[in-house]
ZAKE-736881 format. One line per 8 residues: number of its first residue (from 0); their letters; for each residue z, x, y of N, C-alpha, C. Coordinates in steps of 0.001 Angstrom, whole numbers. Layout:
# residues N
NUM> A> Z:X:Y:Z:X:Y:Z:X:Y  ...
***
This chain:
# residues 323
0> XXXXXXXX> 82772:68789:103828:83926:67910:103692:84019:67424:102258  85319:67240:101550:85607:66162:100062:85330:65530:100525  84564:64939:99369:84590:63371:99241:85595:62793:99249  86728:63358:98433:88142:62186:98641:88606:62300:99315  88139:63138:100629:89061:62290:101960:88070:62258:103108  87178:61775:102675:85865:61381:103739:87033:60821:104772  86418:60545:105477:87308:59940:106991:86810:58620:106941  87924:57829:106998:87994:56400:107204:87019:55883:108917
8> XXXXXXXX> 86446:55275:108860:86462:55125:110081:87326:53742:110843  87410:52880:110148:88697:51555:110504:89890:52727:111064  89627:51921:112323:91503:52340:112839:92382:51351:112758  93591:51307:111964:94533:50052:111662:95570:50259:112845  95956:49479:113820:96668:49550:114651:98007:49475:113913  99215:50679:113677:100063:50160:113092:100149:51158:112028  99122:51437:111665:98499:51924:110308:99582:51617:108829  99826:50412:108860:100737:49925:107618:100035:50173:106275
16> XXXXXXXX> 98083:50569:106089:98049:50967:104994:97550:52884:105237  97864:53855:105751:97467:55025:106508:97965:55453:105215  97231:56580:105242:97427:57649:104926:97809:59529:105055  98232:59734:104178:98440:61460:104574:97860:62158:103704  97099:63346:104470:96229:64365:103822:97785:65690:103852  98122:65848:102634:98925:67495:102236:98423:67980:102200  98271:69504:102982:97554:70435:103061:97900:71840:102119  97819:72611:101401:98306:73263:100465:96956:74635:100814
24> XXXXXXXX> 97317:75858:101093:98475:75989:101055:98903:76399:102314  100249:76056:102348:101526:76082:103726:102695:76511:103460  103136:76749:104700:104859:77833:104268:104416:79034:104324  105820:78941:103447:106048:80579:103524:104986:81771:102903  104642:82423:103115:103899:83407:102831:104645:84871:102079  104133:85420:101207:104661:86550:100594:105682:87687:101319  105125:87603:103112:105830:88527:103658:106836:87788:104401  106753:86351:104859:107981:85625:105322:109204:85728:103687
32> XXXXXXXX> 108793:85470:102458:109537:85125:101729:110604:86524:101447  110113:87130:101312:110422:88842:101537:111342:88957:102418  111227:89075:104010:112205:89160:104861:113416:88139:104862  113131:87148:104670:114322:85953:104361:115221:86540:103285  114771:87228:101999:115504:87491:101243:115778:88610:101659  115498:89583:102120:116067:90712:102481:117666:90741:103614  117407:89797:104074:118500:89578:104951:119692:88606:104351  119647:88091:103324:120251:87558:102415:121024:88239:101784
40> XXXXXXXX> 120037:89014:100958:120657:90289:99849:121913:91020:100713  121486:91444:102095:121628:92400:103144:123371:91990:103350  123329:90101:103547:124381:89773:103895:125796:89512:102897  125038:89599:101843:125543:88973:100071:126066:90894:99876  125849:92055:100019:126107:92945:99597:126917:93807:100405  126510:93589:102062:127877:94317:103181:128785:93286:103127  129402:94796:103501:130950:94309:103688:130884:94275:105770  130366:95094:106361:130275:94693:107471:129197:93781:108135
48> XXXXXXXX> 129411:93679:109574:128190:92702:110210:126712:93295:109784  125878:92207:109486:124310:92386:109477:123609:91917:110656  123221:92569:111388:122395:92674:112550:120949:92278:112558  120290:91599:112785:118565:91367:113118:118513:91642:113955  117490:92402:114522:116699:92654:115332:115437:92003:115911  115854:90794:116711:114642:89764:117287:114823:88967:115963  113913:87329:116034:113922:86607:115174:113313:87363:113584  113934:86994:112582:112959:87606:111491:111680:87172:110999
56> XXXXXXXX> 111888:86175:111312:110667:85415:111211:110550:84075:112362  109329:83788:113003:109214:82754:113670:109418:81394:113366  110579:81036:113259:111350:79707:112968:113040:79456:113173  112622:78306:113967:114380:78840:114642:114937:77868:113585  114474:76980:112442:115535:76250:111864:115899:77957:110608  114932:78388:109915:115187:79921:109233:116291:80519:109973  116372:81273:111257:116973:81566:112211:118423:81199:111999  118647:79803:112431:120253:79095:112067:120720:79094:110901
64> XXXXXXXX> 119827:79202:110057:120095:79097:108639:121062:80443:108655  120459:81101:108547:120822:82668:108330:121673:83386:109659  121911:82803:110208:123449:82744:111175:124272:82264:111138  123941:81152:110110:125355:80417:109612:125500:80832:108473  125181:81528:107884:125568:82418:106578:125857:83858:107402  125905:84164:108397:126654:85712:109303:126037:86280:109554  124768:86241:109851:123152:87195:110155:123581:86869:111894  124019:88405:112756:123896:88305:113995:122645:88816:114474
72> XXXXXXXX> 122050:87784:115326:120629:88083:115925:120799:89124:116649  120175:89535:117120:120381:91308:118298:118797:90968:119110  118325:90789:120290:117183:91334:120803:116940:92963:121012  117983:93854:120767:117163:95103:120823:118184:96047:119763  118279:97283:119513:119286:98160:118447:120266:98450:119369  120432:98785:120204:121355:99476:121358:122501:98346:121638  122594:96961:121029:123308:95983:120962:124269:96042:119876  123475:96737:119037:124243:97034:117266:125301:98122:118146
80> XXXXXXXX> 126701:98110:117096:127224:98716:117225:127247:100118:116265  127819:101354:117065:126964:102847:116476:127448:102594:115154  126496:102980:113869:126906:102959:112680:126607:101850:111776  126159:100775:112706:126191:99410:111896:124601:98911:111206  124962:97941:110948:123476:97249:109771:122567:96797:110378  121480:96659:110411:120537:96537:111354:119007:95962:110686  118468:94736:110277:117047:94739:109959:116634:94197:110847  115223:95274:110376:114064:94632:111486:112538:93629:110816
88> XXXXXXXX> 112549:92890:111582:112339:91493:111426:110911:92083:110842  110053:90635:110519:108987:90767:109251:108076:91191:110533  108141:90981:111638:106872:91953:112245:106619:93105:112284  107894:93709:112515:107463:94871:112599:108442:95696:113825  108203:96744:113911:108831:97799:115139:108465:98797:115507  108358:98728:116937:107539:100850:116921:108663:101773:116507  107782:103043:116594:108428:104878:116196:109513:104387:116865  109545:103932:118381:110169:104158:119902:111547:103736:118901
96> XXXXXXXX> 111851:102094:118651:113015:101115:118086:113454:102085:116849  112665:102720:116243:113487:103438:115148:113939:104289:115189  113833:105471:116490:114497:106271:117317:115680:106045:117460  115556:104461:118343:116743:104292:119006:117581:104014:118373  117464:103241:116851:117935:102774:115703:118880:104204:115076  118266:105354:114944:118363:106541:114509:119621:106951:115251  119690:106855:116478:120038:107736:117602:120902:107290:117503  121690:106019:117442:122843:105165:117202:123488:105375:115592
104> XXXXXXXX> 123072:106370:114864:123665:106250:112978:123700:105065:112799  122763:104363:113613:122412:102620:112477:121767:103103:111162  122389:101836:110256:122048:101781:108880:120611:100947:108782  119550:101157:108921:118361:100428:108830:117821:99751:107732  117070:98587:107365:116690:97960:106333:115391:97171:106822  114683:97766:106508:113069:97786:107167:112168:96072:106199  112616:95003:107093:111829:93782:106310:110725:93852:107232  109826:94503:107579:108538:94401:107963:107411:94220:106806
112> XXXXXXXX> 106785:93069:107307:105754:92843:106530:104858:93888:105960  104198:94162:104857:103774:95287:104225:101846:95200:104649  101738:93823:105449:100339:93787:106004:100696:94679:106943  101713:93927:107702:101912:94277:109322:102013:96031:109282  102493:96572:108333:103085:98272:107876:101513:98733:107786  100335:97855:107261:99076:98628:106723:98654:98710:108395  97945:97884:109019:98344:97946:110385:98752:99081:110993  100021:99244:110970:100751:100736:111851:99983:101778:111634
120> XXXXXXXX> 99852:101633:110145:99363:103354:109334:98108:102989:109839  97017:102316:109864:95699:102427:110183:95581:103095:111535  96449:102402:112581:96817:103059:113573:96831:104247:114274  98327:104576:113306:98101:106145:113089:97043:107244:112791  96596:106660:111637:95386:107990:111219:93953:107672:112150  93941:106605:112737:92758:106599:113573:92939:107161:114672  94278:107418:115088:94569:108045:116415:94469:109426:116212  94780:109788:115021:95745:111286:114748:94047:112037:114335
128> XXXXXXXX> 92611:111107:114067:91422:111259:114264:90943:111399:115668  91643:111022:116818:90698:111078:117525:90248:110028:118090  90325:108653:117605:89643:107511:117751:90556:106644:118817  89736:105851:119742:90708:104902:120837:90542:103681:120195  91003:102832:120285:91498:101786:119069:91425:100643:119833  90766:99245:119782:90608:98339:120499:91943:97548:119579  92259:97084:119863:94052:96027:119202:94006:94556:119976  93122:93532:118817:93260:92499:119380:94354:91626:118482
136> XXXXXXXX> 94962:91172:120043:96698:90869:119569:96392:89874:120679  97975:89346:121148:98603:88350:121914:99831:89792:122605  100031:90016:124212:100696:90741:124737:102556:90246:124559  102885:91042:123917:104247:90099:124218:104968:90017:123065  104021:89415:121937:104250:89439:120810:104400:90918:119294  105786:90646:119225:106133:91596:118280:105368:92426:117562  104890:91851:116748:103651:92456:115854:103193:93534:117264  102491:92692:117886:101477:93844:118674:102225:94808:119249
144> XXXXXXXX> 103473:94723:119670:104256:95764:120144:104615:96477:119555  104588:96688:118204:105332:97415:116997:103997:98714:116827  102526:97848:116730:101543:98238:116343:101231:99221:117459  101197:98785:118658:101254:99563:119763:101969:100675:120071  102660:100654:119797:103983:101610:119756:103141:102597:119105  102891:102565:117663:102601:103539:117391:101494:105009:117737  100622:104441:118583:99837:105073:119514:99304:104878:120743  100154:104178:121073:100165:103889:123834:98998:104858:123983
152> XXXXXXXX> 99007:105833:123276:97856:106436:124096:96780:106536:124190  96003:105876:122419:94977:105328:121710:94282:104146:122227  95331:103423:122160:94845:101829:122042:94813:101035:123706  94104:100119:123290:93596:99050:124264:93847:97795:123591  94676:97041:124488:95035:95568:124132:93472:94659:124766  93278:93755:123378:92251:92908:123525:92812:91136:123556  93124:90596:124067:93598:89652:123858:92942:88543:123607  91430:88530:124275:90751:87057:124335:89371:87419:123983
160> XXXXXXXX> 88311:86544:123434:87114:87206:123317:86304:87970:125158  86698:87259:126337:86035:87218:127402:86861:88910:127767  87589:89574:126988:88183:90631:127230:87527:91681:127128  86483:91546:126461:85272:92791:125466:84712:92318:126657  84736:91805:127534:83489:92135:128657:83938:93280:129250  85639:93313:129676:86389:94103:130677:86483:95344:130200  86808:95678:128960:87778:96794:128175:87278:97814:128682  88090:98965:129503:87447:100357:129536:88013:100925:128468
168> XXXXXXXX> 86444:102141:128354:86985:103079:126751:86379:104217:127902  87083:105013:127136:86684:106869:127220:85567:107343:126876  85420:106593:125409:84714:107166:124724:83366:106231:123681  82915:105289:123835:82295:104546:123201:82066:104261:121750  81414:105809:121750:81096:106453:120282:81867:106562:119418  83476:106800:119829:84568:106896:119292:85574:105603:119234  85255:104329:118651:85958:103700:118919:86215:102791:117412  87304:102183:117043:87574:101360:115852:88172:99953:116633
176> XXXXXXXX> 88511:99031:115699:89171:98301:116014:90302:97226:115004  91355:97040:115104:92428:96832:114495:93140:95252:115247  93613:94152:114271:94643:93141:114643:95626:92299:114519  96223:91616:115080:97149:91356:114933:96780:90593:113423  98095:89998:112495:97737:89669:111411:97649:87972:111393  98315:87504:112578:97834:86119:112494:97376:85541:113366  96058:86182:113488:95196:85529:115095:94490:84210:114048  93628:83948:114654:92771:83036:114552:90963:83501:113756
184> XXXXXXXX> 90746:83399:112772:90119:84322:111929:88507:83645:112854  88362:82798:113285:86848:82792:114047:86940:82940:115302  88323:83112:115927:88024:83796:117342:88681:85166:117543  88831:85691:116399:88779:87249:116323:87336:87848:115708  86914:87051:115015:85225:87291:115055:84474:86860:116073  84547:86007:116832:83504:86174:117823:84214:87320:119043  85321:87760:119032:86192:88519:119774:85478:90089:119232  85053:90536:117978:84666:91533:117660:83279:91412:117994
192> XXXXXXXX> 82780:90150:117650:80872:90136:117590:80662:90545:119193  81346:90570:120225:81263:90514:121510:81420:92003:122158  82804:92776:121033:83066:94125:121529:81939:95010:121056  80907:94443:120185:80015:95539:119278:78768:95096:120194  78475:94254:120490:78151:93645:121423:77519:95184:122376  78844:95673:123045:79271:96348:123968:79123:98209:123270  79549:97595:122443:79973:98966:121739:79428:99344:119914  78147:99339:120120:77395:99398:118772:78125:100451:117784
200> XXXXXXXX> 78743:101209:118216:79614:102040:117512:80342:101797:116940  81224:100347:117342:82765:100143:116946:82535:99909:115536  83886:100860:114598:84330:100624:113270:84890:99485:112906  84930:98915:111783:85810:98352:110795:86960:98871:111046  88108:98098:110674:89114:98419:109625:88750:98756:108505  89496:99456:107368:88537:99958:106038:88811:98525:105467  89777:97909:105975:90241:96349:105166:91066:95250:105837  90603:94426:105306:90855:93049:106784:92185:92784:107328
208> XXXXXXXX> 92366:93157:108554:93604:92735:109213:94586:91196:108675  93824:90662:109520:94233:89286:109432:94619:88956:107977  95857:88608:108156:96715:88339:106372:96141:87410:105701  96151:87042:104326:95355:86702:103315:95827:84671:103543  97408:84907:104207:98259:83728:103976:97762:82985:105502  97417:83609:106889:96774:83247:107514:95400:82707:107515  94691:83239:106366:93701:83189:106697:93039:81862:105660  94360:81606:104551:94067:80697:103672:94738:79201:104272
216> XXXXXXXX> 95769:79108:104842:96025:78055:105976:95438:77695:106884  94244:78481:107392:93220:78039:108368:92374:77666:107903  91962:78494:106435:90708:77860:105950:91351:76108:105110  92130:75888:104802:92653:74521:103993:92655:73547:105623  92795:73666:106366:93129:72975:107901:91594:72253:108161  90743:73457:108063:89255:73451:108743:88562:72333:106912  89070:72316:106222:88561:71906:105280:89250:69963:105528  90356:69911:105692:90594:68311:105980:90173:67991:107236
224> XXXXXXXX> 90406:68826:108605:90409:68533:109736:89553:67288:109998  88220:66990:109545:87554:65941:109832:87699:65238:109131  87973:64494:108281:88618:63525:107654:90101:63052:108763  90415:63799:109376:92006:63599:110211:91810:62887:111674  92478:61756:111714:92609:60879:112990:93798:62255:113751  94492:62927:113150:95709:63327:113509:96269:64443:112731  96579:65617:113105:97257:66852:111855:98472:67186:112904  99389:67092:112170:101188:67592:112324:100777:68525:111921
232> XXXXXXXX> 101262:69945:112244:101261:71168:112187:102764:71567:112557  103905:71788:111039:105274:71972:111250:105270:73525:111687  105885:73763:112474:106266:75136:113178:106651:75595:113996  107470:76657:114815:108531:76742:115875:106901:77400:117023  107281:76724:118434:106198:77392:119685:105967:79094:119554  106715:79167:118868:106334:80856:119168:106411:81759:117752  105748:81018:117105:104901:81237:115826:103117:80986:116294  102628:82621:116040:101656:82288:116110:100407:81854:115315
240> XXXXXXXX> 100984:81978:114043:99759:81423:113163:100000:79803:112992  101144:79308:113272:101336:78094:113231:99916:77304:114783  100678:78097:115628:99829:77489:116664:98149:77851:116550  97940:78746:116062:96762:79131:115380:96082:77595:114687  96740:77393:113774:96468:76201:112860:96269:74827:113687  96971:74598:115172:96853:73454:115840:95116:73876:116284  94900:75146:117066:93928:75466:117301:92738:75111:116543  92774:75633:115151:91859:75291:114398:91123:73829:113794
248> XXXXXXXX> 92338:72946:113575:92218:71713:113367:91755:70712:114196  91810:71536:115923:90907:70346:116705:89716:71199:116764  89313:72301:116742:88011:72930:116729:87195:72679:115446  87833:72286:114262:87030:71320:112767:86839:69819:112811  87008:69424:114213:87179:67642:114123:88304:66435:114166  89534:67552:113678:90433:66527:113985:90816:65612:115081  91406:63967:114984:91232:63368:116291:92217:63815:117357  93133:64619:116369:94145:65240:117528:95143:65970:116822
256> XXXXXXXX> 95905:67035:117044:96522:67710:116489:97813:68013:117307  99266:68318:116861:100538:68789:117106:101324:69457:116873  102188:70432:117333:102958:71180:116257:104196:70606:116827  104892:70748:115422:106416:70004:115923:107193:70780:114852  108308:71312:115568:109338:71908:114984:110069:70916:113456  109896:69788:113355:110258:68906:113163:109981:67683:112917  110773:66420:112111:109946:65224:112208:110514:64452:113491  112100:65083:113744:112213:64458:115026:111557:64743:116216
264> XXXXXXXX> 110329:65566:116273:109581:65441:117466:108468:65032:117028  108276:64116:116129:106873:62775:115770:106698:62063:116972  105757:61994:117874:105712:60384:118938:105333:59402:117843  105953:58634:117892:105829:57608:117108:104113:56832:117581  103591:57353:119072:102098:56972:119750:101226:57649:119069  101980:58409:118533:100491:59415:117665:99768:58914:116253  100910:57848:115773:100802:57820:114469:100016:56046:114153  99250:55620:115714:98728:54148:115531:97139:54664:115349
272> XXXXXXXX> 96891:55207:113901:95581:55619:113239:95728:55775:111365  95252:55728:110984:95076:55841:109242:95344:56841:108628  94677:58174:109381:95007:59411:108038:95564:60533:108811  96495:60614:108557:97711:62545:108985:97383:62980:107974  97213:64363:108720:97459:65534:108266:98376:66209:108214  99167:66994:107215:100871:67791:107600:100088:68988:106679  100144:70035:107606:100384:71118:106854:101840:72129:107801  102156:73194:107281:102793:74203:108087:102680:75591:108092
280> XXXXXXXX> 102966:75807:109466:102840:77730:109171:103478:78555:108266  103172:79718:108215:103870:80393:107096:105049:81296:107225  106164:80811:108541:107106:81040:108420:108304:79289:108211  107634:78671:107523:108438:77364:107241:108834:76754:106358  110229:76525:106638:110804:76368:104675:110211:74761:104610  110002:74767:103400:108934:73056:102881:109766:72092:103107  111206:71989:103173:111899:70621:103212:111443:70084:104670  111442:71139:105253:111182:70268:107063:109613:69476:106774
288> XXXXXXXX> 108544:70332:105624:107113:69252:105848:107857:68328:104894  108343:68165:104162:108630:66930:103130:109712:66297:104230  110778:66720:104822:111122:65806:105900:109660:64876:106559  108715:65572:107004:107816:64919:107945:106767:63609:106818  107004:64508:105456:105916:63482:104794:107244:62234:104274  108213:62506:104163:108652:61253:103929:108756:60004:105311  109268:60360:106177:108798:59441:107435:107510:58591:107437  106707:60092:107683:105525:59046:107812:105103:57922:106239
296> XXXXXXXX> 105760:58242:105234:105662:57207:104236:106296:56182:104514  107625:55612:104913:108083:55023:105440:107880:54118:107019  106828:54959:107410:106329:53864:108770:104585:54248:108600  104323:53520:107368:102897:52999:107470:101836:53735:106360  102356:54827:105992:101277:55581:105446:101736:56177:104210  101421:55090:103363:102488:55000:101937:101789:56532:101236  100437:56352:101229:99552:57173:100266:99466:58559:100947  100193:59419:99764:99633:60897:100233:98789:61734:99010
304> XXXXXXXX> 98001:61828:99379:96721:63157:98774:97537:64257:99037  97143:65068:97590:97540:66274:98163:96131:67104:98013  96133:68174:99319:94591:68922:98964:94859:70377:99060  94927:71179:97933:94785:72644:98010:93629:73338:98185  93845:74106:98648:92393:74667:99198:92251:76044:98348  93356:76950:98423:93491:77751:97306:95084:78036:96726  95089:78943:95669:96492:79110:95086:96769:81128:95473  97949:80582:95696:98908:81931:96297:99236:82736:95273
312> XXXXXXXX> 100024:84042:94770:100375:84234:93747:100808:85484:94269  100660:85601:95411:101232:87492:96010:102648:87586:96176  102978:88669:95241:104645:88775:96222:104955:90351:96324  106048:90444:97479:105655:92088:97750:107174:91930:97018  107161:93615:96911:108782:94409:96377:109708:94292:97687  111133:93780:97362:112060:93981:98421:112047:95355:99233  112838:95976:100155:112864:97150:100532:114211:97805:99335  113938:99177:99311:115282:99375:98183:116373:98813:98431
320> XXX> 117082:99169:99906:118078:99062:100411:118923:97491:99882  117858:96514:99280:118460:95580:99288:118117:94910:97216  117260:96084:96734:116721:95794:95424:117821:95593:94577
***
């Protein structure tokens, strides 16, 4: 733990002198910032409708944003009309969606994250080896369906560590393993320590799944968490590295943790303690955490620290289509 934000132990009922721990770094991430602009460019340069395919990123205030500038959402391509504009969101998409994308003379503009893309291809050549592929993901979720896609016939969905008890393989000897990019970076390690466990064989990735921007928001979380009566965690329910981050912050000590789309979903019951925490996931534009840090300055907790844990500096190339 810093020293400068050892944890108070006085609880001020009220907390009129509280404080807030800023967590840095939060937001957007290299491959959220990417798809946002891609669908921008996308909309700034046709002359006809621009189509998404599923959210582009997990945040429904992003989402409205970019529908009120003419971005029509689509849940699948077969909604697009034949011929028309079409991106697919920063997770990702299987072979299957780009078929169907194809099959329709949709105009495609590929904002998939360039982690989430290393992913696919690992995929691929481990399959096109031979290898059955353990894929620990969340069922349901994009990413893993995109990733999946690319070899149904390879892979095995791992979802939980207690899953490496169950998993049937074919082949033991032959096995790797690959994941989603924003799990939870210590319960996808004890999720692997468990499958090798099982399977003394299982490979590496040649290079770490889990994204650099995930993995530096969990580690800045786990670094205040105990110092924290309380961590706001800004982010939409079905973002998973956001909820990742609630996860993490009560498993480092925090006295309690939340994610809220918002500052209008603050309980005002949460906030009768001394020191918040605000960080956010990395599909979230910063005015909504500076929405949340100005409030809480205004009811009790004048003083905010800011604490970086590390500095960002990655940015990927647009797709051409929109360079």
């Amino acid at each position: 733990m810093l020293p400068a934000i050892a944890k108070e132990t006085t609880q001020h009922a009220g907390a009129r002198d509280g404080r807030v721990i800023l967590v840095s770094p939060r937001g957007y991430c290299a491959g959220v910032d990417r798809a946002i602009t891609t669908v921008e460019r996308a909309l700034a340069r046709s002359d006809s409708a621009v189509h998404v395919r599923k959210e582009i990123v997990h945040n429904k205030y992003v989402v409205a944003a970019l529908r009120a500038q003419g971005a029509v959402f689509v849940d699948e391509v077969d909604e697009v009309p034949p011929g028309g504009v079409v991106v697919f969101s920063a997770h990702g998409v299987s072979p299957a969606v780009r078929a169907a994308a194809a099959a329709r003379g949709l105009v495609t503009i590929d904002a998939t994250c360039p982690l989430v893309t290393k992913v696919h291809k690992e995929a691929q050549r481990l399959a096109a080896a031979g290898q059955e592929i353990l894929l620990i993901g969340h069922a349901g979720h994009e990413e893993v369906e995109g990733t999946f896609g690319e070899a149904p016939h390879a892979i095995h969905l791992v979802e939980h560590p207690d899953d490496a008890e169950r998993v049937a393989v074919r082949d033991p000897a032959r096995l790797a393993w690959l994941s989603q990019t924003t799990l939870s970076v210590d319960e996808t390690r004890e999720t692997v320590t468990r499958l090798r466990a099982r399977f003394p064989a299982l490979a590496d990735p040649p290079s770490e799944d889990i994204c650099y921007a995930t993995q530096n928001r969990q580690g800045a979380v786990r670094e205040v968490a105990p110092a924290c009566d309380c961590v706001l965690v800004v982010g939409s329910a079905n973002s998973s590295n956001s909820r990742r981050l609630v996860e993490v912050a009560l498993d480092a000590g925090a006295g309690a943790a939340y994610l809220i789309d918002a500052v209008a979903d603050i309980d005002p019951a949460w906030l009768g303690c001394h020191t918040v925490g605000v960080t956010s996931g990395a599909s979230v534009p910063d005015y909504l955490v500076q929405d949340v840090v100005a409030h809480l300055q205004e009811n009790g907790f004048p003083e905010v620290i800011e604490h970086q844990a590390a500095e960002e500096t990655l940015t990927f190339a647009l797709p051409p289509a929109v360079r």
